[in-house]
C-alpha positions, 0 to 999 in steps of 0.5 A: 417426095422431098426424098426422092428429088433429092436423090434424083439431083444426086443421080443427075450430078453423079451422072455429069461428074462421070461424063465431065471432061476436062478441056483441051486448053486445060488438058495441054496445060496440064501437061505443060505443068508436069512437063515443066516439073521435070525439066525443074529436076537436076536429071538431064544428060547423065547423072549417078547417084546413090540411092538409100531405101529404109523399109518400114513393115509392122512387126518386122525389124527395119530393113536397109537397102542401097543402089547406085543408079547410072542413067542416060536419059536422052538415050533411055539407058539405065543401070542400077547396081545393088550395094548392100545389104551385103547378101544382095550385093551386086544384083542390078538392073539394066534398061534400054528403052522398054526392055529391062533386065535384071541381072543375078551375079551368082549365074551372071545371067539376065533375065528379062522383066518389067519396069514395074518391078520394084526394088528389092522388097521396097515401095519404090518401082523401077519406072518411079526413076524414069525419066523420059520427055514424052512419058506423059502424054504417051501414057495417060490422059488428063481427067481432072486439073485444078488448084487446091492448097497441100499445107501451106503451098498452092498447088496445082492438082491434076489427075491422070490415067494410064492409057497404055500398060507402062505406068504402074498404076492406072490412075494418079494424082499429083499435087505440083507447086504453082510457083518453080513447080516442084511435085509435093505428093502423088496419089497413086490409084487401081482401076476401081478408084481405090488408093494404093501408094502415097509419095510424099517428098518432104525435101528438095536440095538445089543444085546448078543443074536444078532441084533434086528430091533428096528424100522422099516417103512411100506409103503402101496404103494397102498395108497400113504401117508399111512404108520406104523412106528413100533418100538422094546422095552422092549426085554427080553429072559426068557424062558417063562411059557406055560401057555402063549401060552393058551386061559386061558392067555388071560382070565386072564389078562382080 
């Protein structure tokens, strides 16, 4: 008997936890806070930077990629432009709001694809760069916000799920700083609940502009081993010519 009660108490909290829902006051300020996280970063109005990726796989030798990346986000433009190795060199990325077309500088031809793909054989994901005002509430909602300690930071965490097809994964939790909110680690999850990426950004540099995450670590958590260390430099926040935001750009530096 002792047993079955408690197995009853087990159902009835399991059933409460599904149905739980977070409010409204928590939902808003939830997303105030991630919202708050990016407006913390140096990326408003143009900026450039290079961007290196060290891909970690077990039994494979380490593999070394480099991008220069140009963004505008307030227009959602972005091109990303491959500089090494050197067999790859010039392959790039052009985006326009929700249309993104990579470019193949031997056919110099476009071809249309999605901003879930990832760079060259890497863990990082086109849309882990974008870099949009509303992208949160336009694309998840919030089920579960709360405080909780990731080493010896207080953060905040908050749990979220995609509710259109733009983020890469439908379900991610992120762990935010509660003082000059920077985010420390993301969780991301498939639609069953299991984890399948771990970002870790170990390191933030400040600029006049804001913070910038100069390194960051991404687990592949399907494959136990595998991961890509990014790191940040030659940040720069020119405004930028708009012929950077063009097909003929990519022809020309190739």
């Amino acid at each position: 008997m002792k047993k079955l009660i408690t197995l009853f108490t087990a159902l009835i909290l399991c059933t409460a936890s599904v149905f739980a829902q977070v409010s409204k006051d928590d939902t808003d300020k939830a997303f105030k806070i991630l919202e708050a996280t990016d407006k913390n970063l140096a990326y408003h109005g143009d900026y450039s930077a290079t961007i290196s990726l060290l891909i970690e796989k077990p039994g494979k030798p380490k593999e070394s990629l480099k991008y220069k990346i140009f963004e505008r986000p307030d227009e959602e433009k972005m091109t990303i432009v491959q500089l090494a190795p050197e067999a790859d060199k010039g392959n790039g990325y052009l985006r326009e709001g929700d249309n993104l077309w990579s470019y193949d500088p031997i056919s110099r031809k476009m071809t249309h694809t999605t901003l879930k793909e990832a760079l060259g054989d890497s863990d990082v994901k086109i849309d882990d760069v974008n870099q949009s005002e509303t992208h949160w509430r336009d694309n998840y909602k919030v089920t579960e916000f709360k405080t909780g300690k990731l080493g010896q930071y207080d953060v905040y965490i908050i749990s979220l799920q995609a509710t259109t097809n733009a983020p890469s994964y439908e379900k991610t939790t992120f762990y935010i700083t509660t003082k000059d909110p920077r985010m420390l680690k993301e969780e991301d999850f498939s639609g069953s609940g299991r984890l399948m990426r771990t970002i870790l950004i170990p390191k933030y540099s400040k600029v006049p502009a804001g913070w910038v995450a100069v390194q960051l670590i991404i687990r592949d958590e399907l494959n136990k081993g595998e991961q890509t260390t990014q790191v940040v430099s030659d940040l720069t926040f020119d405004k930028l010519p708009n012929k950077v935001f063009t097909k003929a750009y990519l022809d020309s530096i190739n």
